[in-house]
PyMOL CGO cylinders between C-alpha atoms (Angstrom):
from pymol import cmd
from pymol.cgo import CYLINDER

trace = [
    CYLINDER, -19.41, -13.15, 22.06, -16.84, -14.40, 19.62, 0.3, 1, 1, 1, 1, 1, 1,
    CYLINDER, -16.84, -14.40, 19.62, -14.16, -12.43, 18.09, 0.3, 1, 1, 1, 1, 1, 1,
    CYLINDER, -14.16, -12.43, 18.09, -12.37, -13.20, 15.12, 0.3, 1, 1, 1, 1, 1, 1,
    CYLINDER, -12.37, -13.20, 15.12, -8.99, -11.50, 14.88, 0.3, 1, 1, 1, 1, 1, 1,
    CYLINDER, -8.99, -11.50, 14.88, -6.13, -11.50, 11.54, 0.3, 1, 1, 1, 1, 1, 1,
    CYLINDER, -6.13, -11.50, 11.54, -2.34, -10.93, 11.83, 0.3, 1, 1, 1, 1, 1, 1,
    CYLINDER, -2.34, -10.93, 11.83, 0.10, -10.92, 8.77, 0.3, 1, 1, 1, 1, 1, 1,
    CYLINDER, 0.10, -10.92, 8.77, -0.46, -8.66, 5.90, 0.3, 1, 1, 1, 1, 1, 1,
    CYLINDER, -0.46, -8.66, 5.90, 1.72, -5.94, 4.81, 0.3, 1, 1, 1, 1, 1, 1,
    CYLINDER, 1.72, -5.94, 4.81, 3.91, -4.69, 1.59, 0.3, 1, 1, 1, 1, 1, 1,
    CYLINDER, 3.91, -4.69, 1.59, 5.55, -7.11, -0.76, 0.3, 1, 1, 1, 1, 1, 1,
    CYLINDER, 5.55, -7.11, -0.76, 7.28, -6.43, -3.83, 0.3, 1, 1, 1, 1, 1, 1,
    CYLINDER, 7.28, -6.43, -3.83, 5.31, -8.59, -7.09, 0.3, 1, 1, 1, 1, 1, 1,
    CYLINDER, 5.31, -8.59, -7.09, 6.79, -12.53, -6.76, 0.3, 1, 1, 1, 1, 1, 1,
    CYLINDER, 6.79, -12.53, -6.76, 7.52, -12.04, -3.04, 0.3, 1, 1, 1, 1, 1, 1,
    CYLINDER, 7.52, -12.04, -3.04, 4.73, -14.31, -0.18, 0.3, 1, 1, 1, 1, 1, 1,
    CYLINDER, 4.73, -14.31, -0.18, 2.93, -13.03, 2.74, 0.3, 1, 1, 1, 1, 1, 1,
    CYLINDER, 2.93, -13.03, 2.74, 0.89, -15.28, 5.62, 0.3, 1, 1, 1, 1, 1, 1,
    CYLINDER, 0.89, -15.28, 5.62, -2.24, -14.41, 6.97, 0.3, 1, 1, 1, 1, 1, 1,
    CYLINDER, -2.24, -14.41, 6.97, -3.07, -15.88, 10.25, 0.3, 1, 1, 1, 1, 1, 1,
    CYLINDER, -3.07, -15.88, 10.25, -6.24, -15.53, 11.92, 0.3, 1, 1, 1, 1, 1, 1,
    CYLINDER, -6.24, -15.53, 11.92, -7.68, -16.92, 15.08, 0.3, 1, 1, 1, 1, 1, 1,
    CYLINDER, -7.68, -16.92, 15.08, -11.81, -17.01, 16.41, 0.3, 1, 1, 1, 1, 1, 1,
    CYLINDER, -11.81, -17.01, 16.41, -12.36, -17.10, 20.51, 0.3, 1, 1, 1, 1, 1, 1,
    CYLINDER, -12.36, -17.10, 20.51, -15.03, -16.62, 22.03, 0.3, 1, 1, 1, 1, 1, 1,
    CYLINDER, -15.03, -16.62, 22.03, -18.04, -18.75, 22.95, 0.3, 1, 1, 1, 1, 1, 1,
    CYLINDER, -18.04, -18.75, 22.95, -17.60, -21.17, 20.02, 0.3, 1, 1, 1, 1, 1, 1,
    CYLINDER, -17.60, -21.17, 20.02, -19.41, -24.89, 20.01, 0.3, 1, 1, 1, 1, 1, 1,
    CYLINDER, -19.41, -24.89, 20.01, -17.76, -25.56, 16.50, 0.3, 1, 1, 1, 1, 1, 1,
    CYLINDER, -17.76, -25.56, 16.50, -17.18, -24.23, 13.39, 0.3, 1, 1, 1, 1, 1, 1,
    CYLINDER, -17.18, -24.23, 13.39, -17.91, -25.17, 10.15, 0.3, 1, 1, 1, 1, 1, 1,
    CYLINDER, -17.91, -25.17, 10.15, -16.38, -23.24, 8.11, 0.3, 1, 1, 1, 1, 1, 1,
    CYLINDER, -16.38, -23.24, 8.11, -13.21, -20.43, 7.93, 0.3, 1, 1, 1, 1, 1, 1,
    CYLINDER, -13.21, -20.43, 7.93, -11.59, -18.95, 5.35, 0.3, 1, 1, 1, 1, 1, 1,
    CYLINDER, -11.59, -18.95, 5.35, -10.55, -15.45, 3.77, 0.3, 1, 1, 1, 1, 1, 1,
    CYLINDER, -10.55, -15.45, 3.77, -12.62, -12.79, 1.25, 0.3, 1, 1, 1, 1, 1, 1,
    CYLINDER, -12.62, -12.79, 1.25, -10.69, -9.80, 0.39, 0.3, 1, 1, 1, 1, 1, 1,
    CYLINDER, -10.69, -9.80, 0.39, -11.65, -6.33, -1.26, 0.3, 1, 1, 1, 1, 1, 1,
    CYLINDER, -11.65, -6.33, -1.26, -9.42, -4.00, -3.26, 0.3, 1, 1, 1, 1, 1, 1,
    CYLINDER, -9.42, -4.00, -3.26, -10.44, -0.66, -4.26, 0.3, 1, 1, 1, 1, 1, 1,
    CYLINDER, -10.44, -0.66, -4.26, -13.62, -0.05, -5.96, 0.3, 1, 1, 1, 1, 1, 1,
    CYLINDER, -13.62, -0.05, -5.96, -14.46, -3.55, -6.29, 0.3, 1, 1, 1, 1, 1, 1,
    CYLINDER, -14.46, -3.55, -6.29, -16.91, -5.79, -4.58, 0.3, 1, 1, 1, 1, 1, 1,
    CYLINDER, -16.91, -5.79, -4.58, -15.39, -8.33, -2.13, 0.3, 1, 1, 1, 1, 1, 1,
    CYLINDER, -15.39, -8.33, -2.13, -15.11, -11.83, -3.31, 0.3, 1, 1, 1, 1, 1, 1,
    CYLINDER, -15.11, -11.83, -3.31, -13.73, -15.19, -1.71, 0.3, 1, 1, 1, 1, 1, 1,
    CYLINDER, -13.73, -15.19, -1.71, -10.09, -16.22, -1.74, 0.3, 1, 1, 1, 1, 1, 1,
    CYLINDER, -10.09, -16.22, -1.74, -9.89, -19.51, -0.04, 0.3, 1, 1, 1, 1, 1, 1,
    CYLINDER, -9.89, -19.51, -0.04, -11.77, -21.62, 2.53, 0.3, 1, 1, 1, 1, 1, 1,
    CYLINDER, -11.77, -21.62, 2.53, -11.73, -24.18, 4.64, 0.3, 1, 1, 1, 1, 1, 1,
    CYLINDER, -11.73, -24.18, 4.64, -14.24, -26.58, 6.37, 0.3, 1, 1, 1, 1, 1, 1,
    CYLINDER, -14.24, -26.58, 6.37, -14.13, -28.45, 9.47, 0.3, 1, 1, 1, 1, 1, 1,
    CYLINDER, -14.13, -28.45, 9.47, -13.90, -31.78, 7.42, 0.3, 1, 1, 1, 1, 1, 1,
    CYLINDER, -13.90, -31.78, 7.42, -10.01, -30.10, 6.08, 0.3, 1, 1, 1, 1, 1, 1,
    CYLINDER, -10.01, -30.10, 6.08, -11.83, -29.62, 2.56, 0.3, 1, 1, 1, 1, 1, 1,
    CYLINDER, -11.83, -29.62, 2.56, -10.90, -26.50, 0.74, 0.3, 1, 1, 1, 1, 1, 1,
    CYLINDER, -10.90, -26.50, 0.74, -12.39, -24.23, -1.84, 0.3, 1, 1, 1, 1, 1, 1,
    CYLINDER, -12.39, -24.23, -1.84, -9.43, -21.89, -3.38, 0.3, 1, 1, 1, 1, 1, 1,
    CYLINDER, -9.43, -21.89, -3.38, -10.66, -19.25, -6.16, 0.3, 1, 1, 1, 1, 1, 1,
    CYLINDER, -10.66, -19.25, -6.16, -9.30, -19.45, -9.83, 0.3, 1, 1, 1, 1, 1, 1,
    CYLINDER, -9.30, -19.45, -9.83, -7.68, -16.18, -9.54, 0.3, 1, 1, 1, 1, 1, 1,
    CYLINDER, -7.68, -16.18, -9.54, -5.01, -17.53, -6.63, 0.3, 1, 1, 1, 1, 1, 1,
    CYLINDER, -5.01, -17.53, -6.63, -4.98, -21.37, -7.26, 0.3, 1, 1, 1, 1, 1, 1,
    CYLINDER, -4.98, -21.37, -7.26, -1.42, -22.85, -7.29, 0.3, 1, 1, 1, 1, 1, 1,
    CYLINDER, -1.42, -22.85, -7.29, -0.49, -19.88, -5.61, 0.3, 1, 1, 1, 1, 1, 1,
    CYLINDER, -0.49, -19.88, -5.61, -1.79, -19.71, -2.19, 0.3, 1, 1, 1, 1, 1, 1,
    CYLINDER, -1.79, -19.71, -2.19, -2.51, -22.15, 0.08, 0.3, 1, 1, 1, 1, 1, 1,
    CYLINDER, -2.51, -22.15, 0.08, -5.08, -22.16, 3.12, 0.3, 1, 1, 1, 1, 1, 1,
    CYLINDER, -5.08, -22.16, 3.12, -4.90, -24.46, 6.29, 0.3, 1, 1, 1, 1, 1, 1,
    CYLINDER, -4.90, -24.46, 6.29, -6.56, -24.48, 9.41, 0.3, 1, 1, 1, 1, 1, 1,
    CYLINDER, -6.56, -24.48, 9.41, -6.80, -26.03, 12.69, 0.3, 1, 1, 1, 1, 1, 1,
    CYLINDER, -6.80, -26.03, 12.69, -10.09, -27.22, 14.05, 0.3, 1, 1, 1, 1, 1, 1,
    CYLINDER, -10.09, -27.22, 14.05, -8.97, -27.32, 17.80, 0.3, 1, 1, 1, 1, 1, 1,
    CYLINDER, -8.97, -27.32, 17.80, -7.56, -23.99, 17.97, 0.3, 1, 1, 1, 1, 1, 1,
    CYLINDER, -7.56, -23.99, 17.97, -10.30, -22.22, 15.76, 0.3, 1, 1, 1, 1, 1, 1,
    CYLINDER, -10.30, -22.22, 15.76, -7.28, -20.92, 13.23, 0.3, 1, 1, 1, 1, 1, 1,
    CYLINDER, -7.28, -20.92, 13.23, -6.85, -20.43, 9.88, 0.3, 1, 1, 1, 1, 1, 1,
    CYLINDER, -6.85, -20.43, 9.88, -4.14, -19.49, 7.55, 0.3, 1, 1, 1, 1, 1, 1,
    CYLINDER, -4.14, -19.49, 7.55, -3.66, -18.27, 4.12, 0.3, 1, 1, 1, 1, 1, 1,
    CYLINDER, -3.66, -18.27, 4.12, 0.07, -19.03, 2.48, 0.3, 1, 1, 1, 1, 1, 1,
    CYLINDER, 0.07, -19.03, 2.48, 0.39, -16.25, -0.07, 0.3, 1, 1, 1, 1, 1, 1,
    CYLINDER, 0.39, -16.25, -0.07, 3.21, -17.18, -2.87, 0.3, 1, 1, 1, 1, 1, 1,
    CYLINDER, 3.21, -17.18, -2.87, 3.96, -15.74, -6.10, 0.3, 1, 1, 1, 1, 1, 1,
    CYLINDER, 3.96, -15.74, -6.10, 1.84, -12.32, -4.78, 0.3, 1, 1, 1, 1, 1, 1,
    CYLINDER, 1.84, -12.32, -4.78, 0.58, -9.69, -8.16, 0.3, 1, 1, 1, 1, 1, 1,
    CYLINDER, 0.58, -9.69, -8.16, -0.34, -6.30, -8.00, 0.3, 1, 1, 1, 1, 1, 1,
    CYLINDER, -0.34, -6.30, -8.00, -3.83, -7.30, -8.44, 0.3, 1, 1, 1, 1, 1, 1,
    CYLINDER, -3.83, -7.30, -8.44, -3.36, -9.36, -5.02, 0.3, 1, 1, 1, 1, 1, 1,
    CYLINDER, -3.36, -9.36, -5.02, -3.45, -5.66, -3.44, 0.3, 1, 1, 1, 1, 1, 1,
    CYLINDER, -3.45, -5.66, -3.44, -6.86, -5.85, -0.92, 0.3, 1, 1, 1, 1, 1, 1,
    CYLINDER, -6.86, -5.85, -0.92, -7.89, -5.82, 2.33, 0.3, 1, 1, 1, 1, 1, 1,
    CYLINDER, -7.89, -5.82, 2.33, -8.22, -9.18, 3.54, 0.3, 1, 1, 1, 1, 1, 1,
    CYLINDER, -8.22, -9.18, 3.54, -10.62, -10.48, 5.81, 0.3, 1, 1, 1, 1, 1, 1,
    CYLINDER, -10.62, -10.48, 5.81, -10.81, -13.71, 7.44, 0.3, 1, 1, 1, 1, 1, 1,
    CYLINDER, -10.81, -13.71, 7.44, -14.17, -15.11, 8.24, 0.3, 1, 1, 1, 1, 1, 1,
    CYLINDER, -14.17, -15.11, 8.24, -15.75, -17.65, 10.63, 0.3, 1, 1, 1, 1, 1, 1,
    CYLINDER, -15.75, -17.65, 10.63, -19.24, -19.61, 10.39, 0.3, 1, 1, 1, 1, 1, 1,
    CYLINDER, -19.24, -19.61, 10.39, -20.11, -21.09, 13.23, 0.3, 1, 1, 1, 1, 1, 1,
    CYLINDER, -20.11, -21.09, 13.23, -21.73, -24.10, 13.62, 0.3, 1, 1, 1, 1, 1, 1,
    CYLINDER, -21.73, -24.10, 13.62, -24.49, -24.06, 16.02, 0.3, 1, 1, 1, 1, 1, 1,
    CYLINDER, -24.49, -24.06, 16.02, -25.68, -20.25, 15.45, 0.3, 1, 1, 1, 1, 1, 1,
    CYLINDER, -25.68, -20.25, 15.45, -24.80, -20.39, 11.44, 0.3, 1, 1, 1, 1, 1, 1,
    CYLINDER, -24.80, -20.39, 11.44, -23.94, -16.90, 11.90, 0.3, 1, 1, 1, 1, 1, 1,
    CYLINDER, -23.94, -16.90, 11.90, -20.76, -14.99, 10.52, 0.3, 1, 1, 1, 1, 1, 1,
    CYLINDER, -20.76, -14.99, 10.52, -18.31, -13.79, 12.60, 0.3, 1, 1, 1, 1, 1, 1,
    CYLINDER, -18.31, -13.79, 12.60, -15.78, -11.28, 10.47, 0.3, 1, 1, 1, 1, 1, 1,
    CYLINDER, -15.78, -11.28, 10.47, -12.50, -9.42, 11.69, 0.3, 1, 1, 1, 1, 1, 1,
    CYLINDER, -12.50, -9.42, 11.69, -11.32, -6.15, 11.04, 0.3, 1, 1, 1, 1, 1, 1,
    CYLINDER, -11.32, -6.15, 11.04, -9.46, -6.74, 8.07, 0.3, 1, 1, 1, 1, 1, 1,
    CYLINDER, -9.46, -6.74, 8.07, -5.43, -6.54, 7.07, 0.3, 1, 1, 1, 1, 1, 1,
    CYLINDER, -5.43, -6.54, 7.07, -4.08, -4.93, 4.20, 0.3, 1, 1, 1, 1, 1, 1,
    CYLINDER, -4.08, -4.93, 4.20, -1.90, -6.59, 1.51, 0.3, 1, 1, 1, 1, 1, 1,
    CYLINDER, -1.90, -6.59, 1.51, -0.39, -4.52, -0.97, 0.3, 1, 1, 1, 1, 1, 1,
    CYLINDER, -0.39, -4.52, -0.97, 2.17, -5.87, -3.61, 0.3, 1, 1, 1, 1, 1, 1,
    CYLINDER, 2.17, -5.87, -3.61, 3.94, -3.31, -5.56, 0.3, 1, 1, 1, 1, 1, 1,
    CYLINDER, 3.94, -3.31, -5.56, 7.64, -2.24, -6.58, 0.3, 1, 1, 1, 1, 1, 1,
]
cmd.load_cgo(trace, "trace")
């Protein structure tokens, strides 16, 4: 069993920062891979950042030189360093886990971020 679980999130007025945090216990070997996908209303969810076991990252377009994802390979954690937040940052956030020896995805519940004045 191996839960994945986010804290952070909340409301943010447009040029303001936010930090996701989000840790995976459980029976975990290794894992290859964390990172964050998040949703916003009406819209398909899509990736935000990742981050492998080997520290290399994958950040998309939309939040490059904005945010900033690091993680921590012996205590299964990942975070996301939100600067510079937009309106069109507003989502639900969910941080992700792929584990190594299954290959399976392990999700959590999911944290709202909403940026607005």
């Amino acid at each position: 069993q191996v839960q994945v679980v986010e804290s952070g999130g909340g409301s943010v007025q447009p040029g303001g920062s936010l930090r996701l945090s989000c840790a995976a216990s459980g029976t975990i070997f290794s894992i290859d891979v964390m990172g964050w996908f998040r949703q916003a209303p009406g819209k398909e969810r899509e990736l935000v950042a990742a981050i492998s076991r080997g520290q290399n990252t994958n950040v998309a377009d939309s939040v490059k030189g904005r945010f900033t994802i690091s993680g921590d390979n012996v205590k299964n954690t990942v975070s996301l360093q939100m600067n510079g937040l937009k309106p069109e940052d507003t989502a639900v956030y969910y941080c992700y886990a792929d584990l190594a020896n299954s290959g399976r995805r392990y999700w959590g519940q999911g944290t709202q971020v909403t940026v607005s004045s």
